[in-house]
C-alpha positions as CSV (number, residue, x, y, z in Angstrom):
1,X,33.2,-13.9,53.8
2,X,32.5,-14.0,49.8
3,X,29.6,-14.8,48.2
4,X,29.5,-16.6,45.4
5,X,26.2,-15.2,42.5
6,X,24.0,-18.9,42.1
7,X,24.7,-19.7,37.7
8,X,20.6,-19.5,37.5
9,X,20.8,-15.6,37.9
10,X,24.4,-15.3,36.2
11,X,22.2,-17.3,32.9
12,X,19.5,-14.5,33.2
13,X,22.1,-11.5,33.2
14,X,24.2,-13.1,30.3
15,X,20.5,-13.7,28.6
16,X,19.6,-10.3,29.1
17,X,22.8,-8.3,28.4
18,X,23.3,-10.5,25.0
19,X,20.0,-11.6,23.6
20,X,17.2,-8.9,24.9
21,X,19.3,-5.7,22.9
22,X,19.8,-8.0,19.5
23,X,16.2,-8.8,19.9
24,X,15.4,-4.8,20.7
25,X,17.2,-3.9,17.8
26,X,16.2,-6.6,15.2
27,X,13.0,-5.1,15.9
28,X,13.9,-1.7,14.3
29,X,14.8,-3.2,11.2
30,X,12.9,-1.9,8.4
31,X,9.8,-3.7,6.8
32,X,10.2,-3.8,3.0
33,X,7.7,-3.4,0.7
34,X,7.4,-3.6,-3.0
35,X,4.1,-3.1,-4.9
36,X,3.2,-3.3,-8.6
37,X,5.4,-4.6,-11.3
38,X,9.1,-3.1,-10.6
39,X,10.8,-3.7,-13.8
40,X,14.3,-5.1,-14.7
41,X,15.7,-2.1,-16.2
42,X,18.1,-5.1,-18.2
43,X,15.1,-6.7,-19.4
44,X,13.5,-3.3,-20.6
45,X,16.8,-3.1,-22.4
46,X,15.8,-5.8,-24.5
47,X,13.0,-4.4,-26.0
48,X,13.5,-2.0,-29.3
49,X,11.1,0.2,-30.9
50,X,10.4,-0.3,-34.0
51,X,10.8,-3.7,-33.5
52,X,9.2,-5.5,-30.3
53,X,6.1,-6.4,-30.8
54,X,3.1,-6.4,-28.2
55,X,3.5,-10.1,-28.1
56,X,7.0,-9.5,-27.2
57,X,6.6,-7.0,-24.3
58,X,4.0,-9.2,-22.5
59,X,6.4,-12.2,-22.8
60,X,9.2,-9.9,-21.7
61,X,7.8,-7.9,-18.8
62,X,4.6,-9.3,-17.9
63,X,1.2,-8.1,-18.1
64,X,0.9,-4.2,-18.1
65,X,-0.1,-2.2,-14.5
66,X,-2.1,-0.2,-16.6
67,X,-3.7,0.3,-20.3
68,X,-4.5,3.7,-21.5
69,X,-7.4,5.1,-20.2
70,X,-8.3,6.7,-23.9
71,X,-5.5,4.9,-26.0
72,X,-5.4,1.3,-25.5
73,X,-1.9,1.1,-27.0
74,X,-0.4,3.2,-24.1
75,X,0.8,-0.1,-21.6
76,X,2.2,1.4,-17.9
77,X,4.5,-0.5,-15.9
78,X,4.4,1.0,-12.4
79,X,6.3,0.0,-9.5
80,X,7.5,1.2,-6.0
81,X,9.8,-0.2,-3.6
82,X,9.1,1.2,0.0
83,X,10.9,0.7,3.8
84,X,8.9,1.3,7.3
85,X,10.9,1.6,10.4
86,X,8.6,1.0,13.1
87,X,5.7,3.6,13.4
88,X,6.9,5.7,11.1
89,X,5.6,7.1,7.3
90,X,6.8,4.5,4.6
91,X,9.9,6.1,2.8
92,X,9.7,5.4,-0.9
93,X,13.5,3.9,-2.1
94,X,12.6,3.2,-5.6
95,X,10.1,4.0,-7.9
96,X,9.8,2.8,-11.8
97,X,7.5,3.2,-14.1
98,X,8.1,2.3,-17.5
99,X,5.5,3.4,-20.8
100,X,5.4,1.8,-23.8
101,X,3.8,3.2,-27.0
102,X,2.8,1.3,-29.4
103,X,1.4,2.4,-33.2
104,X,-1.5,0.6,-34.9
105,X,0.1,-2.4,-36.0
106,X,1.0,-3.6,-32.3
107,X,4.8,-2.6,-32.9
108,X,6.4,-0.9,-30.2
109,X,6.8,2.9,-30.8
110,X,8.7,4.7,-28.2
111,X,9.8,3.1,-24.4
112,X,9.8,5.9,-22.0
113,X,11.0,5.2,-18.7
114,X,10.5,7.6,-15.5
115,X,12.0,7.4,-11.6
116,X,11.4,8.8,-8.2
117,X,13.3,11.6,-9.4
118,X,10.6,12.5,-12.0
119,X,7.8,12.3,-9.7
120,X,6.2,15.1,-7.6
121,X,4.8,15.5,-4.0
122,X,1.3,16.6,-3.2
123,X,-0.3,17.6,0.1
124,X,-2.9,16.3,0.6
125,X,-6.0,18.8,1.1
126,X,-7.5,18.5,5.0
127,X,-11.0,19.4,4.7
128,X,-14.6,18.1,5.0
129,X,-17.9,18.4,3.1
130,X,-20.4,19.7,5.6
131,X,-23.7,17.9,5.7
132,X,-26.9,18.9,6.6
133,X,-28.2,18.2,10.7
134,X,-26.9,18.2,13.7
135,X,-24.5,16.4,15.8
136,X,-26.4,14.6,18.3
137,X,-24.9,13.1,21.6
138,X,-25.0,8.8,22.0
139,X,-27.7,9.9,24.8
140,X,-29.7,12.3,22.4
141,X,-29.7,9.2,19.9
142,X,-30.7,6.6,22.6
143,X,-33.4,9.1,24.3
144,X,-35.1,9.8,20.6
145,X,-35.7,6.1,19.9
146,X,-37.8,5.5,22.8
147,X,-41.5,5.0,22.1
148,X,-40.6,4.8,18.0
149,X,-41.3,1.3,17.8
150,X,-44.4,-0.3,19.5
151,X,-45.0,-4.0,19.5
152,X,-48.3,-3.8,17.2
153,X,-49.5,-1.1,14.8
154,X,-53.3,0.1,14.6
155,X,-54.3,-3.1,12.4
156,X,-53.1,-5.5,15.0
157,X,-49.6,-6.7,13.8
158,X,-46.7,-6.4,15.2
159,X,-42.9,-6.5,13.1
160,X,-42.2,-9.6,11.0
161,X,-45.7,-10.1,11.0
């Protein structure tokens, strides 16, 4: 005597041996991210100090990031291309930031341009400013409200009144 497996549950195995491990995997791909202004290294190309102008950056590669802090004609371009598998930390792939000089006159000076590689780690510091008190429990804090408020004070009105 054979038996024969009913085609509903031979559907649900070929569903699950072909569709459920693309979907497990697709799932793993990594998120990509890009933030700021990530500059066409062709179109950075295109500019020439001496003689660009700052009319001729903006039109070229957009409104700056950043202006100088203490020397307005100091233009940043900074931009980051990231990738997050799953739960993990956010790996940086690329990283640009281009800074363009300019002298008085609004003519382009110097065009420096700077990479991942030029960048530097830095851990960040783990510690915490102490403040004055003391931890109290959520029952300490519950417990020391009772009989702060009352319904009236000593000329007869009560809150809101």
């Amino acid at each position: 005597m054979t038996r024969s497996i009913p085609s509903a549950l031979r559907t649900a195995a070929l569903f699950g041996a072909v569709v459920l491990p693309g979907l497990a995997a697709s799932g793993c791909a990594p998120t990509v991210a890009t933030r700021g202004n990530l500059t066409d290294p062709e179109l950075v190309a295109e500019l020439q100090p001496g003689q660009s102008r700052r009319d001729d950056v903006a039109a070229v590669l957009g409104t700056p990031t950043s202006v100088g802090t203490f020397d307005p004609n100091v233009w940043y371009y900074i931009g980051q291309k990231t990738e997050k598998t799953a739960f993990f930390q956010p790996e940086v792939v690329e990283r640009r930031v281009v800074i363009v000089r300019f002298d008085d006159a609004g003519t382009v000076r110097e065009i420096k341009k700077l990479d991942k590689s030029n960048g530097q780690d830095i851990e960040m510091v783990d510690r915490s400013t102490p403040t004055a008190g003391r931890e109290m429990s959520f029952l300490e804090q519950m417990m020391g409200n009772v009989g702060r408020f009352s319904a009236k004070d000593t000329k007869g009105k009560g809150p809101g009144s």
